[in-house]
N, C-alpha and C positions, 0 to 999 in steps of 0.2 A: 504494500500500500504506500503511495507517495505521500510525501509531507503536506502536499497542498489538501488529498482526498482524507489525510488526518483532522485537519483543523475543521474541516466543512463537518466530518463526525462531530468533533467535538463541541462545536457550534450548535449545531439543529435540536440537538433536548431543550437547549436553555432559549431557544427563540420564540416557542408558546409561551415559559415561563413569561417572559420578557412582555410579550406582548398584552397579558394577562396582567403584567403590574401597571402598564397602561391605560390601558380600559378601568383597571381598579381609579386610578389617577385620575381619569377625564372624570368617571361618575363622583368621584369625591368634591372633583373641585365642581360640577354641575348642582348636586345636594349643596355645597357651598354656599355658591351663586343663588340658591333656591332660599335657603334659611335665612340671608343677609340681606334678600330682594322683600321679602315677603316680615321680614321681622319676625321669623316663629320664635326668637329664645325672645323676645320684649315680655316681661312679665305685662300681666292685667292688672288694674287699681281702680279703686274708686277716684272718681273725679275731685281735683285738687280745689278746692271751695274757698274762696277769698270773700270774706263778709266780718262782719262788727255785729257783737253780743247785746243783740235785742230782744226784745221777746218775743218779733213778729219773728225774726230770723229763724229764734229757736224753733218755734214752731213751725217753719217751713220746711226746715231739715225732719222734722221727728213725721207731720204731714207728706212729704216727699222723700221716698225713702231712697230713689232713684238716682240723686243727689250724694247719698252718700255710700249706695253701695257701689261693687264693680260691675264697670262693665264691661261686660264678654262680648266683645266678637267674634262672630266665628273661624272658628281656627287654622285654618287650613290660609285665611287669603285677610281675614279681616285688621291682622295687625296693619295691613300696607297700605299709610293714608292715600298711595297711588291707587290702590284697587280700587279703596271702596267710594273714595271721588268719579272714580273712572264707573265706576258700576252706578252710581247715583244719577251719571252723566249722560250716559246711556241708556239705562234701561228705566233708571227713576225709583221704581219699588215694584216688590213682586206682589203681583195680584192685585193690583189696584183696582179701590171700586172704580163706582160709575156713578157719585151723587147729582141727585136732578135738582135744577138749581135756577133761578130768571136770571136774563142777563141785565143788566140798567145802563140806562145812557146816558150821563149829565153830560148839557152843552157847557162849556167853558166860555171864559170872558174875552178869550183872545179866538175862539172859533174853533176852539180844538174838540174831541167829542170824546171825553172819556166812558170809560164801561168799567162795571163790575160784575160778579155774580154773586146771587147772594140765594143761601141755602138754609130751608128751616129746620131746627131742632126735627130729632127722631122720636123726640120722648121730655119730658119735664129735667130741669135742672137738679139735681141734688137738694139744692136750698129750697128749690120753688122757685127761684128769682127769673126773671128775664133779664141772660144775659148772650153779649155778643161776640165774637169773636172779628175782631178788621184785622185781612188778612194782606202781608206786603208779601210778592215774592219776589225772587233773586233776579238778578239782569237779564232782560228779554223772556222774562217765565209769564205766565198767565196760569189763569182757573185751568186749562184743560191740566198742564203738568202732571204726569203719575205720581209724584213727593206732594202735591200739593191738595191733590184728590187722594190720597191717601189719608193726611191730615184731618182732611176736612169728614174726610168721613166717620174717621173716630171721633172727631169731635162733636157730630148731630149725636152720636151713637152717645155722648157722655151727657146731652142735655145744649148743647150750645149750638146758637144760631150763628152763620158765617157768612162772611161777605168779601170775598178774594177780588184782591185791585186787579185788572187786567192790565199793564203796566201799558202804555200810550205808545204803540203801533209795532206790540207784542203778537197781538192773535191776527197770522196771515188773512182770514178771511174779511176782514174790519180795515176797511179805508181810515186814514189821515184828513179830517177835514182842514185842518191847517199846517203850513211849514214847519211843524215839531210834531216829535215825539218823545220818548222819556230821556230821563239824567241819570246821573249818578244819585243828586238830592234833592231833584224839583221837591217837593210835597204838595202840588194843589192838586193832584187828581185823588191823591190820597186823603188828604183836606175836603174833599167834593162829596166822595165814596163819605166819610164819619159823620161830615155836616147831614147827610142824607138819611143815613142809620139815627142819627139821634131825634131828627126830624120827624121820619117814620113810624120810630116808636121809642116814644114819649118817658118811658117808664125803662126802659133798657138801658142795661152795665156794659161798657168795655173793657173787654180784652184786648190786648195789643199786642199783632205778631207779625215779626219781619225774620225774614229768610237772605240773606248776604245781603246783597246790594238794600233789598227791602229791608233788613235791620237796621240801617243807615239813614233811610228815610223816614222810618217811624219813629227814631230818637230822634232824630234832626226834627221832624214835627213834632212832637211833646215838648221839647224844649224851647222852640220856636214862642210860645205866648203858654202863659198861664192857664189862662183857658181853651188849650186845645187838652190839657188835661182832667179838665172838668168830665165826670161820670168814668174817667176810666180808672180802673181797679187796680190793671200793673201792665207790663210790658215784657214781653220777651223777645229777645231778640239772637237769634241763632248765626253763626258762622260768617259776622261781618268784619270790614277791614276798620272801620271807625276813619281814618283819613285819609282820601283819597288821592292827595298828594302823595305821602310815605307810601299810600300801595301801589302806587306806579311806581315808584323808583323803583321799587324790591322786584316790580314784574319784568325788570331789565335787566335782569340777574339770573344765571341758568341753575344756581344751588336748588334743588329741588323740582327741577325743572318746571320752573318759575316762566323763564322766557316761554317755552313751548304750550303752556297754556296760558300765556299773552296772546301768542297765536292763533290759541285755538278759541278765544274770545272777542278777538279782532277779525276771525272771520266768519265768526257770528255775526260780528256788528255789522259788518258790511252786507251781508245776505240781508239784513232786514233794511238796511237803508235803502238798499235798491231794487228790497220789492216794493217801496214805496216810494222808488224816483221821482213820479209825478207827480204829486203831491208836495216833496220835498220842495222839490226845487222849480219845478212850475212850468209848464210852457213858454214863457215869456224870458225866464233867467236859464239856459239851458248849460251842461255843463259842459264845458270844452275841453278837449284833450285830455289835455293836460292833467285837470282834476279829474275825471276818470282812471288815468293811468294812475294817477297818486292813490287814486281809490282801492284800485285793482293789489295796489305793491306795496302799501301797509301791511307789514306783519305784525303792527304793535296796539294797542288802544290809544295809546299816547300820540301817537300819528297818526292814526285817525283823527285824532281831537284837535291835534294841531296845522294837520297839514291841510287835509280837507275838510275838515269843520272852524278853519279860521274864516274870520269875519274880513271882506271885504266895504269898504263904505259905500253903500246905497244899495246893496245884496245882504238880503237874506236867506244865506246860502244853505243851512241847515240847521238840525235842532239844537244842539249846544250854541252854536254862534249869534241863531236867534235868542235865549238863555241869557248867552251872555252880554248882547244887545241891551236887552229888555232890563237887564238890571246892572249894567254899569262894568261892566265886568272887563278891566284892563289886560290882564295878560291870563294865557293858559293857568300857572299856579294860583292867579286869583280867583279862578273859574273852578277848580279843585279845592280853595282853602273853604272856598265858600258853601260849597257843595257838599261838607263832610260834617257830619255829626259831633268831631271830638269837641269843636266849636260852641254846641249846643245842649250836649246831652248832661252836663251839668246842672242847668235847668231843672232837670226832672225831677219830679220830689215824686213821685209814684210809686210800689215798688219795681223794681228795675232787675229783672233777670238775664245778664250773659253769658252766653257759653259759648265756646270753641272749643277746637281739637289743637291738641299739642301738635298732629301731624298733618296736619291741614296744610296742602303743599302752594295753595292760593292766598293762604296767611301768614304772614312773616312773621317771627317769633318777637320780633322787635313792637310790633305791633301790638299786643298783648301786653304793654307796661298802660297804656292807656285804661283798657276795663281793669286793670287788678291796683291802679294810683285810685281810682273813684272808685273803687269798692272799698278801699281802704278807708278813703274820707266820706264817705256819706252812707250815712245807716240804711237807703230805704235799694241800696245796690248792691247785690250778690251776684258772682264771677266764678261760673264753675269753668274749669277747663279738663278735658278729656285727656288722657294718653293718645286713646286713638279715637279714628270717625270719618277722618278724613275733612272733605269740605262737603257738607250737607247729606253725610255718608250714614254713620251712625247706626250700620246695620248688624244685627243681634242673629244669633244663628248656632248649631252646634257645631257641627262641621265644615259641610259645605256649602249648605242651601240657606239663603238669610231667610227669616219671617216675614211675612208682610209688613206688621209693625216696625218701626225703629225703635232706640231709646230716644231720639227726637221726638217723637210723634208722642210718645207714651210719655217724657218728662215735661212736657210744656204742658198737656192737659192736667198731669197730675198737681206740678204747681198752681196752675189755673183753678183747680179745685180745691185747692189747700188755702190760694188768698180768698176766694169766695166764703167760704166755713170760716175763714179768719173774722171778714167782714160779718158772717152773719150770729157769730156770739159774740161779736165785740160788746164791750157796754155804751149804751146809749150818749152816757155819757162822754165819750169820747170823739173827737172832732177829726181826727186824724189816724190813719193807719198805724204810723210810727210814735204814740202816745202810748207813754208806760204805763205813766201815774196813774195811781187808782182812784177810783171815782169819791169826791169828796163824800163825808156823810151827810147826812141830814140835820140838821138843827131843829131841837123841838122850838 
């Protein structure tokens, strides 16, 4: 036997071996790659709860037990604030109903035509009371949304009447009566929709619920005047950025892949602006080149808002620049400072419920010193934050099929039931939610 016909023996046993520790290799580093994508070692916790030792508080914690136990996601997918954003975003919720509901149309001052829909209780409230749920949702969302008919359904199912903003030239089938549609923090269609509910009936409570963008909008209008908070109960407010300036910047930033759902929100915007070109921008002012192509090649929100939605003089070129027209509004950052809640929601003396996910990949962590600074300083604000949930995610599940419900869905009712009961054995004597003191005696 030649020396060369040796080595090739002695070679060929250890070449399976060899290949074999390979294949072990690749699937290691795949399970790797799998455990570190998905977050499976992330321990579960109860939500990390910033508030001040009140006796409404206490009792919102001991009434909401959801607050302070864990919550589980399911296991398999639910630690990755990217899944379960992406699964919300997508698919919305599993098995959503189908509540029947009127649509309404207030005409506006400036010609615009806002809608709502609004759905009645399935059954009496717990107290007996008539109460209402104004419903804000997230950017370009409306009443049809599966998160938001899902909501709404548990919530006739609990005793409460609903009334979902249709955000202004959100629902494809619904013309633009004028050159705008919604903002970051208009509030008058929202404004329009509660002047309406409290109009209609006379005797009814508000609940106040914003969903991202829409939780921006509903503190921005609470805070906005004293009396937009007249009959409402409390507020909650789910998975928002609070300044609209700081969350653009951070959306220009790939950590969390931040920029890529800049993008994938920026061609949202642009899909709805030009299914309502005409309208927009009108037969008479048509768009040239130019602003089309700038249309088209926007990958950001922030260019959108700046490139194509600046204001030229004696055009009203679109809905921000009309915005920012109509109320004095000098530069883009002025257009954003003014548009964001962090500005306003101090204001609010109601109670005040926020929550976020620690892995919310549309919310920057920086962002979060805002609700947990006012939770600190004002009693009638509690600041729960998640481990996980994602952005509007919050789906619960054992393995790998989430439930229909979220802990969203299920901790905003249940707080909502816990300030109602608050209200309804409070004593008489007391003028304020956040009133300790006990009721004087009586003097013979």
């Amino acid at each position: 036997m030649s020396a060369h016909e040796s080595d090739v023996y002695t070679l060929a046993p250890e070449m399976p071996a060899m290949f074999d520790g390979v294949k072990l290799a690749a699937v290691a580093t795949v399970l790797y790659v799998i455990v570190r994508c998905l977050n499976l070692k992330s321990p579960t916790a109860p939500p990390d709860v910033t508030y001040q030792d009140t006796a409404l508080n206490r009792f919102l914690l001991k009434s909401c037990p959801l607050l302070t136990k864990e919550y589980i996601p399911p296991l398999l997918w639910g630690k990755s604030g990217h899944l379960q954003t992406a699964l919300y975003g997508k698919m919305g919720r599993v098995n959503s109903p189908h509540p029947c509901g009127q649509r309404k149309y207030l005409p506006m001052q400036d010609g615009a035509t806002s809608t709502f829909d609004l759905f009645e209780s399935l059954g009496d409230h717990p107290t007996g009371d008539d109460i209402t749920m104004v419903i804000c949702p997230g950017i370009g969302n409306h009443s049809e949304k599966h998160y938001i008919r899902t909501f709404v359904g548990h919530s006739q199912k609990q005793g409460y009447r609903c009334a979902v903003l249709n955000h202004l030239g959100a629902l494809p089938n619904i013309e633009l009566t004028s050159p705008r549609m919604f903002t970051y923090g208009c509030t008058w269609e929202f404004a329009a929709m509660v002047g309406y509910i409290k109009k209609a009936y006379a005797q009814t409570q508000l609940i106040v619920v914003g969903f991202s963008l829409g939780g921006n909008i509903v503190c921005k209008f609470l805070g906005e005047s004293q009396a937009n908070q007249e009959r409402v109960l409390c507020c909650v407010s789910m998975c928002q950025g609070y300044s609209a300036l700081r969350a653009q910047e951070t959306f220009l930033q790939w950590d969390q892949c931040r920029r890529f759902y800049n993008f994938l929100m920026a061609d949202n915007m642009k899909k709805i602006i030009l299914s309502h070109r005409g309208s927009l921008f009108g037969s008479s002012t048509k768009m040239e080149d130019g602003d089309l192509s700038r249309l088209f090649t926007a990958t950001s929100l922030m260019q959108i808002d700046d490139n194509i939605m600046r204001h030229r003089p004696g055009v009203i070129r679109c809905p921000s620049c009309f915005y920012r027209k109509f109320h004095g509004h000098s530069s883009l950052k002025e257009y954003y400072e003014k548009e964001s809640c962090v500005h306003f929601i101090h204001n609010v003396n109601v109670p005040l419920l926020l929550v976020n996910s620690a892995d919310d990949p549309l919310v920057h962590e920086s962002l979060l010193t805002i609700p947990r600074t006012l939770a600190e300083k004002k009693e009638n604000v509690m600041f729960s934050l998640t481990l996980h949930g994602g952005h509007l995610g919050f789906f619960e599940g054992a393995v790998l099929f989430p439930q229909p419900l979220t802990w969203m869905d299920k901790v905003i009712v249940s707080y909502a039931n816990a300030i109602c009961q608050w209200e309804k054995q409070k004593p008489p004597c007391q003028s304020g939610l956040l009133n300790e003191s006990p009721c004087p005696e009586k003097k013979d």
